[in-house]
N, C-alpha and C positions, 0 to 999 in steps of 0.2 A: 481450470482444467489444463494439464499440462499436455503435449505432443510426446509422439515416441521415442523424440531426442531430448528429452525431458526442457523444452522447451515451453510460457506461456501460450497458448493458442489466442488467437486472432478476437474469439469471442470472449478470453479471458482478460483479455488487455483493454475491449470494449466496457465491459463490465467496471471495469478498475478505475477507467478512465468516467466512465458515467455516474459515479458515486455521487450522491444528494444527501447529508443526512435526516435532510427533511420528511423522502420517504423511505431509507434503509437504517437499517440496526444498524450503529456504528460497532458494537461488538464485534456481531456478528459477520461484518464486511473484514475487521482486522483478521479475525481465525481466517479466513477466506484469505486474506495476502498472506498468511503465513503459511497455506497449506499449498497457495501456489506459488511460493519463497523456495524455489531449487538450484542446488548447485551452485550459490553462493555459501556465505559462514550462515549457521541455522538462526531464525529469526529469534530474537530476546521479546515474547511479550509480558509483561508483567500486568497483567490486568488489572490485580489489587491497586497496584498506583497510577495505570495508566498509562504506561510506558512501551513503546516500541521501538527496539535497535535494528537494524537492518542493517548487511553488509554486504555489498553483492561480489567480493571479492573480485571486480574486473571484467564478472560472466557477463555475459550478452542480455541472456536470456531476465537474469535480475536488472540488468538496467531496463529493460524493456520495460519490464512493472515500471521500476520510480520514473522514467517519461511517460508512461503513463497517469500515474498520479498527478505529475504534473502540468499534464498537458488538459487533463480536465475533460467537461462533459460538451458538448454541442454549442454549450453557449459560453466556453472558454472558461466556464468557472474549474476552478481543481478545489473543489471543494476539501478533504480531505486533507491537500498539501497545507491550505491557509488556515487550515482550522489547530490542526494538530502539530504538521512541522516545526521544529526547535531547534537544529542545527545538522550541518552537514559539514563533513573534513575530508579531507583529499584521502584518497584509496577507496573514496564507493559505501562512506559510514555516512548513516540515516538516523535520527530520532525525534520523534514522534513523541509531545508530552498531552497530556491532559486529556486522555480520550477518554471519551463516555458517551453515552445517549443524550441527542440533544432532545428537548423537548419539541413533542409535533403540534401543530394547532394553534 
């Protein structure tokens, strides 16, 4: 959920930070960063391969997600970062390889 300054809200950055994929659709969590991915360059997801680019172009409100991501859930895991992250380069570029449904159970 974004705020009226098209900012992430408090509870959207909670959520982001909380990811498991043990119990969340990793799909389904990606569309979810890309729908709340504003005001940087537009998210690249390629699902067929599994790929996500991110660019938060310097915004605030897009760093806020990847410290999120990276800062992970209650018990310091950032599940997501360590699973999927692939590389980062200076100017705020993100990608994300190999995403998919991990198996549950």
């Amino acid at each position: 959920m974004i705020d009226q300054n098209g900012y992430p809200t408090e509870e959207t950055l909670k959520k982001i930070s909380a990811f498991d994929p043990r119990k969340d659709d990793v799909i389904a969590f990606t569309e979810y960063l890309c729908l709340n991915w504003v005001n940087g360059f537009p998210p690249d997801w390629d699902q067929e391969r599994g790929t996500l680019k991110l660019s938060t172009g310097g915004w605030s409100g897009c760093e806020s997600v990847i410290a999120a991501l990276r800062r992970g859930n209650e018990d310091g895991i950032a599940w997501y970062w360590t699973l999927f992250w692939y590389s980062s380069r200076r100017g705020g570029h993100y990608v994300f390889r190999d995403i998919r449904n991990m198996k549950k159970g």
